[in-house]
N, C-alpha and C positions, 0 to 999 in steps of 0.2 A: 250541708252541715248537719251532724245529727243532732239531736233535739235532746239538754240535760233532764233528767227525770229529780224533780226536787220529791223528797218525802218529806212527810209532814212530822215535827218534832214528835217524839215520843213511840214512834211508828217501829215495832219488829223488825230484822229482817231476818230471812236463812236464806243461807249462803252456800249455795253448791260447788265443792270443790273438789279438785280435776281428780282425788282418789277415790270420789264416790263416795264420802265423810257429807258431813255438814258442818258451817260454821253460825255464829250468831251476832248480828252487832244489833244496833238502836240508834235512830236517827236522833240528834240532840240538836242542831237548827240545821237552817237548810242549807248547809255547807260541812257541817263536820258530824260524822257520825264516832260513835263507841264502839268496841268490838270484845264480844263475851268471853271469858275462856272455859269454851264450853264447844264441845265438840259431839256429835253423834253421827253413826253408823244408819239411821233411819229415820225422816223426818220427823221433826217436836216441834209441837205447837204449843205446848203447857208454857204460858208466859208468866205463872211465877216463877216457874222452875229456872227459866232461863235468866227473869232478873236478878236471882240469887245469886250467882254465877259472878265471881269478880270480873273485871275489867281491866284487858289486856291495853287497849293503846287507845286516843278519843284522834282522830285525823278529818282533816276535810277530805272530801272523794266528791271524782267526780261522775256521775252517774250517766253514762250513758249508752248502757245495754237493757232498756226499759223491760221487766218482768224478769231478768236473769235475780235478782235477788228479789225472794217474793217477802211480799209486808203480808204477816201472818196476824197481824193482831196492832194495837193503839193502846198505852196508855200514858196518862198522866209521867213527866220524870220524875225521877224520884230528887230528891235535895242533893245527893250527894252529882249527879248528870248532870244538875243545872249551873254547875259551880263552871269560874272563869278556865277557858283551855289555855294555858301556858306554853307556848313555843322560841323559837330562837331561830335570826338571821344571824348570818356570820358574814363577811366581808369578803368576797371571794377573792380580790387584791391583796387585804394586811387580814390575815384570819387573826391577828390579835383583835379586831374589833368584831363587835361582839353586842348583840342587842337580846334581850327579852323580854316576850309581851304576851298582854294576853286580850281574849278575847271581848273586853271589857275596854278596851283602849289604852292603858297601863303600859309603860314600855320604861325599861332604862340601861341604861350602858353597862355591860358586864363582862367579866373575864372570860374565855372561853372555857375555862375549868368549873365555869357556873352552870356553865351550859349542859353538861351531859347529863344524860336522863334524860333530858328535854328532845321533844320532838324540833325537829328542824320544821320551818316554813313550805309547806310541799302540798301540793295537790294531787293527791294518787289515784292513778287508773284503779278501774273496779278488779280488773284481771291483777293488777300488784298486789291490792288487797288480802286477794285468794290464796298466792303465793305467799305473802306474808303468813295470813292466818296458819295454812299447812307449814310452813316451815317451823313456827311458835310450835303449833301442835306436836311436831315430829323430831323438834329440839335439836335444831339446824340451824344458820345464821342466814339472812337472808342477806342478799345481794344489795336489795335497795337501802334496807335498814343501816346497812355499814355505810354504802358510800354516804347516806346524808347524816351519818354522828361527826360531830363537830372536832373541829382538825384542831389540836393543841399543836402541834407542832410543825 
């Protein structure tokens, strides 16, 4: 069984992806990281630069290709990282039911129309990740992102 690699809150990462780009996310606990939209052509290290950078999606991952995302740097979150992550289960039976929650323990019953935007409940491979990030980047739909948006109908 391989062995998850936890980062420590607040922790860097770049993220090499398969065109030879870079991507950037932040670990925010040890389950769900942020991910920059900030892309470069040759490694960066400048971690203001990068925290300047808005934020594309905050997802749990799960880590286990240790040293494929290198931790270039540590700081402190900032206020707006530390805020509760908002996601949504759906019912895979009656997709009219409909739950969102966050990461604070908060949950209540909702329409599925409440739900979009919301990240669905998922645990992504580090390799999805990458995929994801490059297709954001390259302004493409990614495959995972569609099948887990929530099914109105």
């Amino acid at each position: 069984m391989k062995k998850v690699r936890i980062h420590r809150p607040g922790a860097f990462l770049r993220i090499p992806l398969i065109d030879g780009t870079f991507g950037y996310g932040r670990a925010l606990t040890r389950v769900f990281d942020a991910f920059y939209d900030y892309r470069t052509e040759s490694p960066d290290s400048d971690l203001d630069r990068i925290a300047s950078k808005p934020i594309l999606f905050k997802i749990a991952v799960r880590h286990l290709e240790p040293g494929s995302w290198e931790v270039i740097g540590r700081r402190k979150l900032e206020e707006p990282l530390t805020q509760p992550i908002v996601q949504f289960r759906q019912d895979v039976g009656d997709f009219r039911r409909c739950e969102i929650f966050d990461t604070t323990d908060n949950s209540r019953s909702a329409e599925p129309q409440e739900c979009v935007g919301l990240e669905r409940l998922a645990v992504w491979e580090q390799h999805a990740v990458e995929e994801r990030l490059l297709d954001t980047f390259m302004g493409r739909p990614n495959d995972s992102v569609e099948r887990l948006k929530v099914r109105l109908q």
